[in-house]
Structures are given as structure tokens and as C-alpha cells.
The first five atom37 places (N, CA, C, CB, O) and aatype in JSON, in Angstrom:
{
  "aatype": [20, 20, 20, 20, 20, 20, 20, 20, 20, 20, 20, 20, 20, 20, 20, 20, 20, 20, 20, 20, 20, 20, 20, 20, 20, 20, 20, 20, 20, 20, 20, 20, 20, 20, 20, 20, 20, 20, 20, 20, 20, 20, 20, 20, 20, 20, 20, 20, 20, 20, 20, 20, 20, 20, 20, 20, 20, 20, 20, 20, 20, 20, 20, 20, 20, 20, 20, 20, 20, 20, 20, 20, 20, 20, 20, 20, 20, 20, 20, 20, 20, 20, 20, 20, 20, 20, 20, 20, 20, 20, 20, 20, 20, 20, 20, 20, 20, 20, 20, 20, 20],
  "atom_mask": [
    [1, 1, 1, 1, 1],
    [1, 1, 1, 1, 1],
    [1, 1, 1, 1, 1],
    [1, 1, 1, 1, 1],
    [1, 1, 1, 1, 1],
    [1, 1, 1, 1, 1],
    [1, 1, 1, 1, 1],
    [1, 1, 1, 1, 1],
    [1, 1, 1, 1, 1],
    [1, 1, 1, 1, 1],
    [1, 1, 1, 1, 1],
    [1, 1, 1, 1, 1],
    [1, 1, 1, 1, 1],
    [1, 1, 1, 1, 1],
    [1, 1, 1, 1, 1],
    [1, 1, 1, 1, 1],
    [1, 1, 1, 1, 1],
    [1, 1, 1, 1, 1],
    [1, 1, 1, 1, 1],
    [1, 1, 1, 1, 1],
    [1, 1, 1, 1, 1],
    [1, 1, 1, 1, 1],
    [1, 1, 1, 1, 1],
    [1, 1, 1, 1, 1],
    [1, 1, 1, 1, 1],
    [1, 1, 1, 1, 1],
    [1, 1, 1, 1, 1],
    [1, 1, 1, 1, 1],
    [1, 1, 1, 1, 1],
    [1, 1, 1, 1, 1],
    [1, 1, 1, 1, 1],
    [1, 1, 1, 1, 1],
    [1, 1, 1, 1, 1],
    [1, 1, 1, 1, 1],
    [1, 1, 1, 1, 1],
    [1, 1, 1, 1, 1],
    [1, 1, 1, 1, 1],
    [1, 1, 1, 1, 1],
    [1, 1, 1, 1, 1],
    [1, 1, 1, 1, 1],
    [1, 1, 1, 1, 1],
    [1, 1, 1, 1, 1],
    [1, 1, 1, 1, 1],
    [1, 1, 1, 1, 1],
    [1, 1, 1, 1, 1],
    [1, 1, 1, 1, 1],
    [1, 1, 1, 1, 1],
    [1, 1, 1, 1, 1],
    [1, 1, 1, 1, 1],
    [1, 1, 1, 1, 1],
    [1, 1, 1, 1, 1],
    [1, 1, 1, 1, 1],
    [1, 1, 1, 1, 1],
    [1, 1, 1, 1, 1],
    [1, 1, 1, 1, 1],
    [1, 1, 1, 1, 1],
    [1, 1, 1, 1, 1],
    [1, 1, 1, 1, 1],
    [1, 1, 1, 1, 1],
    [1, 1, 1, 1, 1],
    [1, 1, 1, 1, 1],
    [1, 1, 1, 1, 1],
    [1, 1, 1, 1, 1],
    [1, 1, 1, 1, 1],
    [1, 1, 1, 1, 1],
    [1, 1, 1, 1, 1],
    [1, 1, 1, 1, 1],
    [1, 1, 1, 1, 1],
    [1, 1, 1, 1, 1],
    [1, 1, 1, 1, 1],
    [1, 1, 1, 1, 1],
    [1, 1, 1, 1, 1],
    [1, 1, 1, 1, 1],
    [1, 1, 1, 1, 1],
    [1, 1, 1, 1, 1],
    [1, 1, 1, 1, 1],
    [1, 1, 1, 1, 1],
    [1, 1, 1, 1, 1],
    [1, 1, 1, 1, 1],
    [1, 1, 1, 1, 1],
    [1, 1, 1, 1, 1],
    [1, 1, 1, 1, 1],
    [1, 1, 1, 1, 1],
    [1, 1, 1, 1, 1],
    [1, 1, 1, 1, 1],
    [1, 1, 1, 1, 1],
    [1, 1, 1, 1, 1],
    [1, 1, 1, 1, 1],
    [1, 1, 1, 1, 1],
    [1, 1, 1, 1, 1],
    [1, 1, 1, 1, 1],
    [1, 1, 1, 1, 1],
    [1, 1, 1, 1, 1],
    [1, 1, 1, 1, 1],
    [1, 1, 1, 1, 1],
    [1, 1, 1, 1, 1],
    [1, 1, 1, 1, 1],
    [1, 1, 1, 1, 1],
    [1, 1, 1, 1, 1],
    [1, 1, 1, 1, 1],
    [1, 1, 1, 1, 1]
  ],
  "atom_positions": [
    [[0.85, -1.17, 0.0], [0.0, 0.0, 0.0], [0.9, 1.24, 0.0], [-0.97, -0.01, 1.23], [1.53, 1.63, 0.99]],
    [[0.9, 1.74, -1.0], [1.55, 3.45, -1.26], [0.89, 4.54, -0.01], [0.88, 4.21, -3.14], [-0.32, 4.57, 0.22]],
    [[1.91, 5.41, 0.76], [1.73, 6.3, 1.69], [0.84, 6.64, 1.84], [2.22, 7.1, 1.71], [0.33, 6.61, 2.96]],
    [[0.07, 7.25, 0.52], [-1.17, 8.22, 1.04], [-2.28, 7.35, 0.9], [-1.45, 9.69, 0.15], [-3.37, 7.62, 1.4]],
    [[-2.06, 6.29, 0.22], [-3.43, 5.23, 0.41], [-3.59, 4.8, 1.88], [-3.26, 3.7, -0.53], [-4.69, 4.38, 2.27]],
    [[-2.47, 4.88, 2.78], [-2.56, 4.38, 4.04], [-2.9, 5.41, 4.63], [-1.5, 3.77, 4.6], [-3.59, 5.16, 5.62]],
    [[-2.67, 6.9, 4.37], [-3.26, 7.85, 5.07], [-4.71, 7.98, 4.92], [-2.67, 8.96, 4.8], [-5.48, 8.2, 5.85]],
    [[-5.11, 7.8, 3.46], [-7.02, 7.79, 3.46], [-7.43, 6.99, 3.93], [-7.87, 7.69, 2.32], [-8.59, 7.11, 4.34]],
    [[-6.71, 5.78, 4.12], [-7.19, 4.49, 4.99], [-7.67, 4.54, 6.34], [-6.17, 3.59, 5.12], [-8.74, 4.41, 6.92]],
    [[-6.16, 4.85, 6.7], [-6.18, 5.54, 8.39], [-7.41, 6.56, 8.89], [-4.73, 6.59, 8.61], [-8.19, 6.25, 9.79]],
    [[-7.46, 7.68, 8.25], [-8.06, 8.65, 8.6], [-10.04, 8.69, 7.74], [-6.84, 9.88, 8.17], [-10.8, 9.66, 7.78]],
    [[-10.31, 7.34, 7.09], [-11.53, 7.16, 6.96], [-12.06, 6.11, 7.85], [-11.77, 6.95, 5.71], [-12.69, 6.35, 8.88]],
    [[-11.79, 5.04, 7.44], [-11.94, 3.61, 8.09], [-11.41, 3.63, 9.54], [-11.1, 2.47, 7.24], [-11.87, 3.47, 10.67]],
    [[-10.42, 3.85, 9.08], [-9.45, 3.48, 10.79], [-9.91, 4.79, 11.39], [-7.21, 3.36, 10.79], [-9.03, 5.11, 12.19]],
    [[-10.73, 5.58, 11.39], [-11.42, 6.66, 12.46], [-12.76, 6.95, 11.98], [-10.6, 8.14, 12.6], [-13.31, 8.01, 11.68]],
    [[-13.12, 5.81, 11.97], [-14.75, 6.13, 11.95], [-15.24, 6.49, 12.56], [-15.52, 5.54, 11.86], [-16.18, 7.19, 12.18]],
    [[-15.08, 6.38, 13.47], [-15.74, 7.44, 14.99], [-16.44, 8.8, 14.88], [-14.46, 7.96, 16.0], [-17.51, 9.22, 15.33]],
    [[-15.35, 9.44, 14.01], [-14.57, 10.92, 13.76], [-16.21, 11.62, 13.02], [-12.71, 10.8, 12.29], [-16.81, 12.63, 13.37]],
    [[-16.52, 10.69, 12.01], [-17.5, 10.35, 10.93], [-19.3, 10.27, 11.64], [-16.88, 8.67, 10.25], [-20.24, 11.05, 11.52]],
    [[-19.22, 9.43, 12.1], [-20.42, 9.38, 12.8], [-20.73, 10.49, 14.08], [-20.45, 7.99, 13.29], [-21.84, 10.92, 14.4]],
    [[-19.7, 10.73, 14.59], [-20.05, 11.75, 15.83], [-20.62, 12.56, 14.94], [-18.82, 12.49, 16.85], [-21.84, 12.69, 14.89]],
    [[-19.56, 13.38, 13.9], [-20.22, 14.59, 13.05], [-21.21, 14.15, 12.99], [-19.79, 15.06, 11.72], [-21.92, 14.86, 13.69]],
    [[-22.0, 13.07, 12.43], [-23.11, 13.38, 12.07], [-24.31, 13.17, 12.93], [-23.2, 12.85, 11.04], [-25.46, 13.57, 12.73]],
    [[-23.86, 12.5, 13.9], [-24.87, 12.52, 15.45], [-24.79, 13.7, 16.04], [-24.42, 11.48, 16.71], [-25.46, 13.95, 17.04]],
    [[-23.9, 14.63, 15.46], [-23.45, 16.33, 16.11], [-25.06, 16.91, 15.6], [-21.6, 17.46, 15.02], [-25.76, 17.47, 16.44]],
    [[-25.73, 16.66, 13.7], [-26.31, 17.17, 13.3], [-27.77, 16.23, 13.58], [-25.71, 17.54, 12.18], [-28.82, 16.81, 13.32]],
    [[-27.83, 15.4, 13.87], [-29.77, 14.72, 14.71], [-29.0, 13.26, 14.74], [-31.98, 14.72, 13.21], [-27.87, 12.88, 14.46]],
    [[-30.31, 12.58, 15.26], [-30.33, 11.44, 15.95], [-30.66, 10.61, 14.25], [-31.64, 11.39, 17.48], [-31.18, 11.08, 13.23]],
    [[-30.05, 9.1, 14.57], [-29.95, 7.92, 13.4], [-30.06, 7.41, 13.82], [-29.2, 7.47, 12.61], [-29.77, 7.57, 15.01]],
    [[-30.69, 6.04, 13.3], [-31.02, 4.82, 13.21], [-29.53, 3.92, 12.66], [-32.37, 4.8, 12.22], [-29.35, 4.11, 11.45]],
    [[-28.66, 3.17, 13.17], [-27.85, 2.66, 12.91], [-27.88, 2.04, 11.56], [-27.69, 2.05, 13.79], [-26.78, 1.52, 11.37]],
    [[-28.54, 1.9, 10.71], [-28.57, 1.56, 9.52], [-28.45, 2.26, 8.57], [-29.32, 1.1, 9.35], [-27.77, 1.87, 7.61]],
    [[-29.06, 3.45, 8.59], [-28.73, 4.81, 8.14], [-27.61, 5.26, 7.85], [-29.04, 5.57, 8.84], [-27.21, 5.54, 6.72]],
    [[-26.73, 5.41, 9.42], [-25.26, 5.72, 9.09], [-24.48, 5.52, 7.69], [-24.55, 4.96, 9.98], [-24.33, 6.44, 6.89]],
    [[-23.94, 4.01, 7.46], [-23.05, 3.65, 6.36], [-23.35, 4.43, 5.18], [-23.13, 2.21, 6.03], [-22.44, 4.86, 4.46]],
    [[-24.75, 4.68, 4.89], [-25.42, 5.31, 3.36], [-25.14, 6.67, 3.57], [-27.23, 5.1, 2.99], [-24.84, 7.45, 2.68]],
    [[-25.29, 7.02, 5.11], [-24.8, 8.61, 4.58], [-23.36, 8.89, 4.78], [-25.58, 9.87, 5.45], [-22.95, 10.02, 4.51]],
    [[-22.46, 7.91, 5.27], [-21.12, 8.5, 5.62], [-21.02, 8.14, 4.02], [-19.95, 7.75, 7.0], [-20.43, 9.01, 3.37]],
    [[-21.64, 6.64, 3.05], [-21.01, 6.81, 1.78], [-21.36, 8.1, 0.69], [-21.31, 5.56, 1.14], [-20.5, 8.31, -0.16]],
    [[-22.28, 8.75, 0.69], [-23.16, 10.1, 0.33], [-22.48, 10.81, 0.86], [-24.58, 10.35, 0.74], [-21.49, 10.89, 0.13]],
    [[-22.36, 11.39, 1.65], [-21.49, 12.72, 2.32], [-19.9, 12.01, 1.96], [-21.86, 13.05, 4.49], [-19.64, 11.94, 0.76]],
    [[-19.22, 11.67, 2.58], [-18.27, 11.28, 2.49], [-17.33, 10.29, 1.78], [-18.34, 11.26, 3.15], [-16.45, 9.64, 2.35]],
    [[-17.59, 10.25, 0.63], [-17.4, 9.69, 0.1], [-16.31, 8.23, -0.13], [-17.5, 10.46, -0.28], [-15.45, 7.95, -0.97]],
    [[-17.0, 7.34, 1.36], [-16.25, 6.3, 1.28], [-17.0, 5.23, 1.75], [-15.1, 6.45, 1.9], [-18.12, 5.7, 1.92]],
    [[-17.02, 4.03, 2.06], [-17.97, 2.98, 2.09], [-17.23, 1.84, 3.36], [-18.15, 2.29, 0.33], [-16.59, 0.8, 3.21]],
    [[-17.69, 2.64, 4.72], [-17.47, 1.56, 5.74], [-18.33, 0.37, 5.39], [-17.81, 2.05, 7.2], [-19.37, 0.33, 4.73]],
    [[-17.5, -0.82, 6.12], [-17.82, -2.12, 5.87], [-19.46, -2.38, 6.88], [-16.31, -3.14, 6.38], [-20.1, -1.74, 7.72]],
    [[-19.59, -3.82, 6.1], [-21.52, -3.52, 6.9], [-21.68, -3.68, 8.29], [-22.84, -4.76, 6.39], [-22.68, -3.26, 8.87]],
    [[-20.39, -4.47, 9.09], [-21.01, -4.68, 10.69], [-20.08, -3.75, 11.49], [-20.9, -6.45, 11.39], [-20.4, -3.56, 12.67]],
    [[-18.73, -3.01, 10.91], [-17.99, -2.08, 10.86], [-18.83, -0.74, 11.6], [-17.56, -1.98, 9.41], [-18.54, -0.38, 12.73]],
    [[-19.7, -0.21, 10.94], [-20.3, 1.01, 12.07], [-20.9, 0.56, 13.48], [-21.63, 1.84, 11.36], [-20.74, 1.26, 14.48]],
    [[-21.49, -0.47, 13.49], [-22.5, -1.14, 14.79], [-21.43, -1.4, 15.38], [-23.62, -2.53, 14.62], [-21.72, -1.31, 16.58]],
    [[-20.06, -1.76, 15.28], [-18.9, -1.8, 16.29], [-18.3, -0.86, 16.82], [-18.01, -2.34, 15.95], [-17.66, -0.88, 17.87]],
    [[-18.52, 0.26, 15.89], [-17.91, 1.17, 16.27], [-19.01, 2.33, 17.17], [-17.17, 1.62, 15.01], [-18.55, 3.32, 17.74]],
    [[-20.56, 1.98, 17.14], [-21.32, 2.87, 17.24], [-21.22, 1.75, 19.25], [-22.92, 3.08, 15.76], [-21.06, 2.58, 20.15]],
    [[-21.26, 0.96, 19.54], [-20.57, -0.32, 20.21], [-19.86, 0.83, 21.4], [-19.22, -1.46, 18.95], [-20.2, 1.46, 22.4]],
    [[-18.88, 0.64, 20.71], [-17.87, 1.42, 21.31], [-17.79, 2.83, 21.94], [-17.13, 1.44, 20.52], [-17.05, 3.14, 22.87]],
    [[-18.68, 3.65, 21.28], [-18.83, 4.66, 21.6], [-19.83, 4.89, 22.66], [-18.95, 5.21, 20.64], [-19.73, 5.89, 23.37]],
    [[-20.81, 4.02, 22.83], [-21.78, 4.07, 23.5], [-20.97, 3.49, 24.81], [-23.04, 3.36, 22.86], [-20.97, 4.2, 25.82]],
    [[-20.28, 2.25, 24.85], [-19.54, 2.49, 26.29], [-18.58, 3.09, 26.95], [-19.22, 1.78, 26.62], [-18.13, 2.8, 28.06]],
    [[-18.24, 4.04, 26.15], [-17.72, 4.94, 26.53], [-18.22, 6.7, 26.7], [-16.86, 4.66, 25.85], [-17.73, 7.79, 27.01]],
    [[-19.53, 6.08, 26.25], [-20.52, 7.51, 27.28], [-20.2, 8.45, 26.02], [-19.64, 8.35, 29.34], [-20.24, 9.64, 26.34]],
    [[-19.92, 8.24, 24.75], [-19.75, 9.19, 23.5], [-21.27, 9.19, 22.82], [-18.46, 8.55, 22.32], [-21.58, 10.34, 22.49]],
    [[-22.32, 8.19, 22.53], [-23.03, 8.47, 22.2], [-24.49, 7.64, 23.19], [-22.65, 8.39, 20.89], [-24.36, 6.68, 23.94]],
    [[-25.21, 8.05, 23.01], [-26.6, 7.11, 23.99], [-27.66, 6.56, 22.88], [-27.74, 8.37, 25.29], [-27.45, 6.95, 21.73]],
    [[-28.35, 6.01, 23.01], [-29.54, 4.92, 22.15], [-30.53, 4.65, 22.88], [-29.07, 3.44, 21.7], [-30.64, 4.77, 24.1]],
    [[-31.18, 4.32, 22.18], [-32.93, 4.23, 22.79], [-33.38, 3.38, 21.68], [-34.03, 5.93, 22.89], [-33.0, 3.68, 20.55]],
    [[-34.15, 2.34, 21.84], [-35.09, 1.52, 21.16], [-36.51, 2.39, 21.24], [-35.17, -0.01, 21.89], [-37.2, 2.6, 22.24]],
    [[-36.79, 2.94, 19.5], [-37.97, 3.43, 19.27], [-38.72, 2.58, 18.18], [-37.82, 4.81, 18.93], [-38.0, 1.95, 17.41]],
    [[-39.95, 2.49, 18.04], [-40.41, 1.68, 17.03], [-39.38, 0.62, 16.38], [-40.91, 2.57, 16.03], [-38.83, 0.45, 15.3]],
    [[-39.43, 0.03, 17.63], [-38.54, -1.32, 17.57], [-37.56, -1.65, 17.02], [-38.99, -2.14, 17.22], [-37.15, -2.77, 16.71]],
    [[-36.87, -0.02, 16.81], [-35.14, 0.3, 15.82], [-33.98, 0.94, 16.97], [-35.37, 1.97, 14.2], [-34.54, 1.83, 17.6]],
    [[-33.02, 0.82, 17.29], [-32.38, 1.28, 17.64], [-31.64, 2.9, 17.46], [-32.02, 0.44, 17.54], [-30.83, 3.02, 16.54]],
    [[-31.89, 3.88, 18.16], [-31.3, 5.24, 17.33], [-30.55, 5.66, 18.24], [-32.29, 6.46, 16.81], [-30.67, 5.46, 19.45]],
    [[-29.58, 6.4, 17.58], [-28.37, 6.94, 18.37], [-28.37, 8.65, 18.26], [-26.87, 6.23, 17.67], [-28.78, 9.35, 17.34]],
    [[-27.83, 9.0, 19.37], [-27.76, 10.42, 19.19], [-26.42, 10.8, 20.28], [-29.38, 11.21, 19.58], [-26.09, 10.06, 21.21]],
    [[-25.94, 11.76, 20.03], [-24.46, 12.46, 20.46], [-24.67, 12.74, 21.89], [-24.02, 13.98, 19.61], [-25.65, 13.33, 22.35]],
    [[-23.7, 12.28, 22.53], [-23.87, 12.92, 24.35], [-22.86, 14.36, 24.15], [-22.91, 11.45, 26.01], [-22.38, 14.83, 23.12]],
    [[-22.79, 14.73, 25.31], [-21.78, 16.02, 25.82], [-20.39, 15.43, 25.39], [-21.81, 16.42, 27.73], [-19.52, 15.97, 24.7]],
    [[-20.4, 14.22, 25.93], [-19.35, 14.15, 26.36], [-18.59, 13.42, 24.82], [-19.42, 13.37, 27.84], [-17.39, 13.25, 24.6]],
    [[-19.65, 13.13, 24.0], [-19.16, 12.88, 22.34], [-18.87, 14.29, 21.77], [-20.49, 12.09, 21.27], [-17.82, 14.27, 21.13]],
    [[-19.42, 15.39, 21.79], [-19.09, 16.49, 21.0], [-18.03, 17.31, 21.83], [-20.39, 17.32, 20.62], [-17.69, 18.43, 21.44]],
    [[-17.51, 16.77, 22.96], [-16.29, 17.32, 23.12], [-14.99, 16.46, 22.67], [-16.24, 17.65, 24.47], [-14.0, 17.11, 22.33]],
    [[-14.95, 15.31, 22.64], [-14.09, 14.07, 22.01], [-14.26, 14.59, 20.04], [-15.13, 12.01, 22.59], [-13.3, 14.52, 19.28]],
    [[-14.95, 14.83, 19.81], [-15.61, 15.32, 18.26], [-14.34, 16.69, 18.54], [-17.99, 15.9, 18.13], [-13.12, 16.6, 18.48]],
    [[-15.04, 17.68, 18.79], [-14.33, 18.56, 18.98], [-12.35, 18.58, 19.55], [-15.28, 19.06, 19.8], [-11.58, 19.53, 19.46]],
    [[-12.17, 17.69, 19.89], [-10.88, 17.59, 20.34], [-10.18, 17.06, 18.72], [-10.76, 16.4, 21.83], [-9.05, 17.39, 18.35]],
    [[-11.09, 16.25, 17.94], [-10.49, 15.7, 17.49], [-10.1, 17.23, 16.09], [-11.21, 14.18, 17.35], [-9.03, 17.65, 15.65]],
    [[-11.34, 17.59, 15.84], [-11.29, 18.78, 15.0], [-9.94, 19.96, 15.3], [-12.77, 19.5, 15.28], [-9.4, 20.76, 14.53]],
    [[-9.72, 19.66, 16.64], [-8.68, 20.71, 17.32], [-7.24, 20.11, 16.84], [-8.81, 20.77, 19.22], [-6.18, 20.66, 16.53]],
    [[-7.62, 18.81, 16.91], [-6.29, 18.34, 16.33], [-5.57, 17.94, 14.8], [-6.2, 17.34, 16.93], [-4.37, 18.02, 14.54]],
    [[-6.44, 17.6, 14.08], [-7.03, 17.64, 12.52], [-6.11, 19.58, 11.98], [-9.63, 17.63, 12.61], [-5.4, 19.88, 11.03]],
    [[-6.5, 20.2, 12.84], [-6.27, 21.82, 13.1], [-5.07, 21.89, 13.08], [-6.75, 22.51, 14.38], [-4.68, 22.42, 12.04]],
    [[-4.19, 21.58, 13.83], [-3.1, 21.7, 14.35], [-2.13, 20.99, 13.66], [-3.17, 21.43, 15.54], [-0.91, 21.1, 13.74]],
    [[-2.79, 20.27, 13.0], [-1.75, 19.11, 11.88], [-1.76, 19.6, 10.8], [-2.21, 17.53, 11.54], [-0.61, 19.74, 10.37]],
    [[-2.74, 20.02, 9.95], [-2.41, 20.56, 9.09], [-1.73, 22.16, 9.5], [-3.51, 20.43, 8.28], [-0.64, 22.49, 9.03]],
    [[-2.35, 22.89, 10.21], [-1.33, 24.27, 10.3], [0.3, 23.65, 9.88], [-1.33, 25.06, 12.24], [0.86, 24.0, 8.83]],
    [[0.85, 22.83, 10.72], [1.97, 22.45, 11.01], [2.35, 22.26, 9.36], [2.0, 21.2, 12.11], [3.21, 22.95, 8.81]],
    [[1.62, 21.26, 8.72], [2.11, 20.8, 7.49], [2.49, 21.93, 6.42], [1.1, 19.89, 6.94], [3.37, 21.85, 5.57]],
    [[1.5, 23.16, 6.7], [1.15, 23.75, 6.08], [2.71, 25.43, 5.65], [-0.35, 23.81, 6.84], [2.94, 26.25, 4.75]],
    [[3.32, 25.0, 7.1], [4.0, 25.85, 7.53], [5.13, 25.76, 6.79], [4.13, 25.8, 8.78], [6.07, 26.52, 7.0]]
  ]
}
């Protein structure tokens, strides 16, 4: 794998997180939802059990909360996800300045 293929790699897939907070920043989803719009907006295509692990993860760690409504699961952003969101934007920030310099 050539450098920057490992960097789009890294910084799509390998931080999906990054991806879904944004968009739990803007309303609440239905976990199924996600993949179609991170591939629509963002133009890349997490794998199919790939978000529910990662949406998994976030939820035990108090980044996002869920509720069973009409018998679907939906997720929406805590506090404590849009400051982890935000840290990450701060740092995204700071890397490119640097590169940039």
C-alpha cells in the first residue's frame, strides 16, 4: 500500500468514529442509516457490521446514547461525544497548520 493510500485508509476507516459523531453532532440515526450517509457525504464505504462496532464502542464509553424506538435502535451524540468530536477537530487543526508551515 503506497503512503497516502494508508493515510485515506487511516483517517476514513481506521477513524470512523470521527465520521459518525459529526453526524450525530447534526440529529439522531437509526444505525442503519449511518453507512449510506457516511457513503453520500463522504465519500467512502465503511464495511456492513464495521459502524454497529464502532457505534458499540462509543456508546460504552458515554460518547453516544440509544434508545429503542419503534422497535429500531437510534443513536444520538452525548456532551461528552461532541467534546471528544471537537478535540479531534482541534487536532485535525493543528496538523495541518503544522504541514502547512
Amino acid at each position: 500500500m503506497l503512503p497516502f493510500e494508508r493515510l485515506v485508509q487511516l483517517n476514513t476507516k481506521g477513524n470512523l468514529w470521527i465520521y459518525i459523531l459529526s453526524l450525530l453532532r447534526k440529529k439522531e440515526l437509526y444505525g442503519y442509516q449511518i453507512p449510506k450517509i457516511i457513503e453520500k457525504r463522504f465519500g467512502f464505504k465503511p464495511g456492513k457490521i464495521t459502524p454497529y462496532r464502532v457505534l458499540y464502542r462509543l456508546e460504552s464509553k458515554n460518547l453516544v446514547q440509544s434508545e429503542i424506538r419503534n422497535r429500531k435502535r437510534i443513536y444520538r451524540i452525548t456532551k461528552k461525544g461532541r467534546e471528544e468530536l471537537e478535540k479531534a477537530k482541534r487536532f485535525y487543526k493543528e496538523i495541518l497548520g503544522i504541514l502547512t508551515q
